[in-house]
N, C-alpha and C positions, 0 to 999 in steps of 0.2 A: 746401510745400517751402520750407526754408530760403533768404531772399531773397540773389541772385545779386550782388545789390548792396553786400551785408556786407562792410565792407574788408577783413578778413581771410582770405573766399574769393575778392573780385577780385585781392588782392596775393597771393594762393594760385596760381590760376588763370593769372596772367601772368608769375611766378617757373615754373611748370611748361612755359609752353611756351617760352619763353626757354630752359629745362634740356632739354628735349625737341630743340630744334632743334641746339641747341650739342653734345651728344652722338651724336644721328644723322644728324646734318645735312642736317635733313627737319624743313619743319613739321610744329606741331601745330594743326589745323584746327578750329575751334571753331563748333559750331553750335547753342550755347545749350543752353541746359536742357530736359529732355526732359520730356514730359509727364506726371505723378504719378498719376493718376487709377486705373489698375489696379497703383499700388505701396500696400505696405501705410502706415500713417500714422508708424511710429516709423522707418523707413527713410529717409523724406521730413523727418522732422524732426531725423532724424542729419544729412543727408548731404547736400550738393548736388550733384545729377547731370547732368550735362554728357555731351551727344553731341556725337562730334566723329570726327576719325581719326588715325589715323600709322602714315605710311608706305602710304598709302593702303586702308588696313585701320578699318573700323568701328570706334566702341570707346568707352565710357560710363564718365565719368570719377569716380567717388566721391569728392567734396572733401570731407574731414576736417579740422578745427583742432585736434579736441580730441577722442583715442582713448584719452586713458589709460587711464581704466577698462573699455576693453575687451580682451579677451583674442584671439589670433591666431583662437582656434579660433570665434569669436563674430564677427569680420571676416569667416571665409570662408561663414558663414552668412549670413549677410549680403547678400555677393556671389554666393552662388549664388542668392538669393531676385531680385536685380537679373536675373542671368543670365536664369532661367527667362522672363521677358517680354520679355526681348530676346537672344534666341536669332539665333546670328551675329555678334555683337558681342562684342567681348572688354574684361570688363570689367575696370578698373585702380583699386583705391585710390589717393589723394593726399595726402599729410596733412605737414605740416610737419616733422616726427623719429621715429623711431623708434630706439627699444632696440638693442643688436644681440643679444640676447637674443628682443626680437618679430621682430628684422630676419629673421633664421636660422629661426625657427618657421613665419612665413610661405612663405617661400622652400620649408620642408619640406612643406606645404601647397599649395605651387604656387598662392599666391595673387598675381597680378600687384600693382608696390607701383611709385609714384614719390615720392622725395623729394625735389624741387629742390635744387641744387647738388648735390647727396649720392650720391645714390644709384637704379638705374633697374632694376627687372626686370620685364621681359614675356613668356614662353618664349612664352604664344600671338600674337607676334609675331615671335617666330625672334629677339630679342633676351635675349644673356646679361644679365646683371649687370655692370651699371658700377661700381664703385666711387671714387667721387671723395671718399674719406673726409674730413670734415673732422679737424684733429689732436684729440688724444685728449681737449684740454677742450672742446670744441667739441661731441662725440660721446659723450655720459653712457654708462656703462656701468648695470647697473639696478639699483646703490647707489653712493651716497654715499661717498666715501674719506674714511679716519676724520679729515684737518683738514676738509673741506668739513662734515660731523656735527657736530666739536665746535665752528664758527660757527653752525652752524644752531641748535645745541641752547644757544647762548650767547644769541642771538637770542630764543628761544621763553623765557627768563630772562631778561630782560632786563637782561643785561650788558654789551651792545655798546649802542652809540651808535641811532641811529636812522637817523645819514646817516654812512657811515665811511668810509675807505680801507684799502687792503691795507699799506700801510706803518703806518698805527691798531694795525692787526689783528695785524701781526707784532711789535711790539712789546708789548702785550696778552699775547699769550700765545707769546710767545719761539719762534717761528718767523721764517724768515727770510722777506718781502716778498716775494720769488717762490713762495714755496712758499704765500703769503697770495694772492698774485695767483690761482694756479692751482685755489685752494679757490671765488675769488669768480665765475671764468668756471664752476666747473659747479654751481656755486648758482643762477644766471643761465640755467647752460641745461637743469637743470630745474624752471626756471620758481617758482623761492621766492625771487630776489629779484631787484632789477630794477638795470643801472648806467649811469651816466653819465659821460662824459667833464669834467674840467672841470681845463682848462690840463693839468700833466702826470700828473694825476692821474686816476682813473677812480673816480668815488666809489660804493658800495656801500647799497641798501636793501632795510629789508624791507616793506615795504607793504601786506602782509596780516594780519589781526588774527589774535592768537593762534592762536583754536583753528581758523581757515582753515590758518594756516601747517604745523598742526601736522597736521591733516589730510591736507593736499595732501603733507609731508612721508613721514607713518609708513611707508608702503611701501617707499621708499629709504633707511630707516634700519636700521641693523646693529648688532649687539650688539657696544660693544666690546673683548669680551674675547677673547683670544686663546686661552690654554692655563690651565687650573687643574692646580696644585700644590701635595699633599701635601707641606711642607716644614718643617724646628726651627724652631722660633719665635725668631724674628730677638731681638736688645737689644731691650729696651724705649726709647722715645725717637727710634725711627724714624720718620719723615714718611710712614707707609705708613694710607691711608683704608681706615678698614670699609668690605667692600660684601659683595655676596651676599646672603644669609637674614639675616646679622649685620648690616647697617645696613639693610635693611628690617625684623629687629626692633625698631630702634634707634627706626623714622619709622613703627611703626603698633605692633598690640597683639598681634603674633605674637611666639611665644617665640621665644629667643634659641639659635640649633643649638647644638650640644656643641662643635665645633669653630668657632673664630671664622675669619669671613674677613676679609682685605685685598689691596689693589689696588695694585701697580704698575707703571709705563709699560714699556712689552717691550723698549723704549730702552734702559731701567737694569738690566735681571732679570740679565747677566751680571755687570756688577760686583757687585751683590748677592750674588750667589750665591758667585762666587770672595771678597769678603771677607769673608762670614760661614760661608762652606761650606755652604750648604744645596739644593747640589744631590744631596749625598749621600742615602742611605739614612738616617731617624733612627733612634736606640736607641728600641729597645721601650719604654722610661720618659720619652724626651724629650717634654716638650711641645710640640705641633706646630701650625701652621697650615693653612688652606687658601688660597695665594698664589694671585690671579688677575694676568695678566700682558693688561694693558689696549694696544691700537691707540694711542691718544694717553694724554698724561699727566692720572692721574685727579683731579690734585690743583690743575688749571686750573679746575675750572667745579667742585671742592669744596667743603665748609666745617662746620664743627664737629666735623671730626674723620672726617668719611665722605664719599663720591661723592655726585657729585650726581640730585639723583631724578630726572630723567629719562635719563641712563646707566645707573642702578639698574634702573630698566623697561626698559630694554632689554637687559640683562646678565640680567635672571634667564630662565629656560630658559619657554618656554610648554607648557603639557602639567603642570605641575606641581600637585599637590594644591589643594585646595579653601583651603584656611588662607592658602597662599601663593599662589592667582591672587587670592581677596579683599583681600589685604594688596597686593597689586600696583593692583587696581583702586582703594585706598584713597590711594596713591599718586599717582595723576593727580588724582584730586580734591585733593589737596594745595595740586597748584599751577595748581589751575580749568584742566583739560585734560578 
């Protein structure tokens, strides 16, 4: 079993029943760690399990730090394997955050979950759901909003500083300082980069080597394209980046589609549109584009003329032909991912 002594399950541990008493206003009774011997060995080396009670009800505690890569339906498996040998006792996950995405799944599952400060359900305690949400940066949703992305993905390119600020940040790439602040609390809370106070500033890192960061990242990252549009092919001389098939043929040895693509911020697509007309229908002989209409602007983290490769991999579609998942895998080797 996972030693009880780990500070991350003691400060675990005594964050839960501090949130346990404050909420029901009932301790939570701790009677140490139960004994492992008829649990199976990867249980024991996930989890630390604590018997204890509340509300004067038996009840075995699963401390968690680190569930990302497990799935709801893989928790209540889990829990029912705990159950079976301690039958009568109502077993409760623990773990520092959850999704509200795993929060809602579990809940569907009627898998009992506490999250200190956060959040409490028990049904087999005759306890609803508390919610003490924290505000919305505080509480990740399960991606990335497209500024907290295009800092990440500045990071993982090393564009950004190593140690920054949100007022660095907003100035960098013409965002307003609040709106930099709010990228850097849910980079922070989930867990890709780490901040610091210092005097009136809160300075921002990232700490993890590339292809960790980039790792721990891929799952909360989102393609930032919003809508593709058939459209007349704008003046020539417009600050609009290849992307799509067209600047991945650009960055590997796949042909070049019949139609070219580019990329503009969803920001601009209405003026665009009204001062060139191209939301209309075009003539059957105009030459046309395929306009993608990007989350943030593509032409912050661009350069020579096209987006950058890793919005690129994440803008093209997965499921696609063999020519263009190879040319996408050729991609990350690019830039040693």
């Amino acid at each position: 079993m996972l030693a009880i002594s780990t500070d991350r399950h003691k400060t675990l541990l005594a964050a839960t029943g501090a949130y346990v008493e404050t909420v029901l206003q009932a301790p939570l009774v701790i009677n140490g760690p139960i004994p492992s011997t008829t649990l199976p060995a990867f249980l024991t080396q996930r989890y630390v399990l604590i018997e204890g009670a509340i509300l004067n009800r038996p009840c075995i505690l699963m401390l968690a730090v680190d569930i990302q890569d497990d799935t709801p339906a893989t928790i209540a498996k889990h829990r029912d394997l705990v159950r079976r040998q301690a039958p009568g006792r109502a077993v409760i996950l623990v773990t520092e955050r959850l999704s509200n995405h795993n929060r809602h799944r579990l809940i569907a599952q009627h898998v009992p979950f506490i999250v200190p400060g956060n959040q409490l359900f028990a049904p087999e305690l005759a306890v609803d759901l508390r919610e003490h949400f924290r505000s919305d940066r505080n509480a990740p949703a399960d991606g990335l909003a497209p500024t907290a992305q295009l800092i990440l993905l500045a990071a993982l390119m090393n564009r950004v500083p190593p140690e920054t600020t949100a007022t660095e940040l907003a100035s960098q790439f013409r965002y307003s300082a609040m709106s930099m602040g709010r990228a850097i609390t849910e980079l922070e809370a989930f867990e890709l980069a780490q901040t610091e106070a210092a005097g009136r500033f809160r300075h921002v890192r990232f700490t993890l080597p590339r292809e960790a960061l980039w790792a721990r990242a891929r799952s909360h990252l989102r393609s930032p394209v919003r809508k593709r549009r058939r459209v007349r092919q704008p003046p020539h001389g417009l600050d609009l980046p290849l992307s799509g098939e067209t600047a991945l043929a650009e960055r590997t040895d796949l042909s070049a589609p019949r139609i070219e693509t580019r990329a503009v911020a969803a920001a601009a697509w209405k003026t665009l549109a009204t001062r060139y007309q191209l939301d209309g229908p075009p003539a059957w002989d105009e030459p046309v584009i395929e306009l993608e209409t990007w989350s943030y602007d593509p032409l912050l983290l661009g350069d020579a003329g096209m987006v950058d490769v890793l919005s690129l991999w994440l803008s093209l579609p997965d499921g696609a032909d063999d020519r263009v998942a190879a040319a996408k895998d050729a991609l990350l080797g690019q830039v040693g991912l």
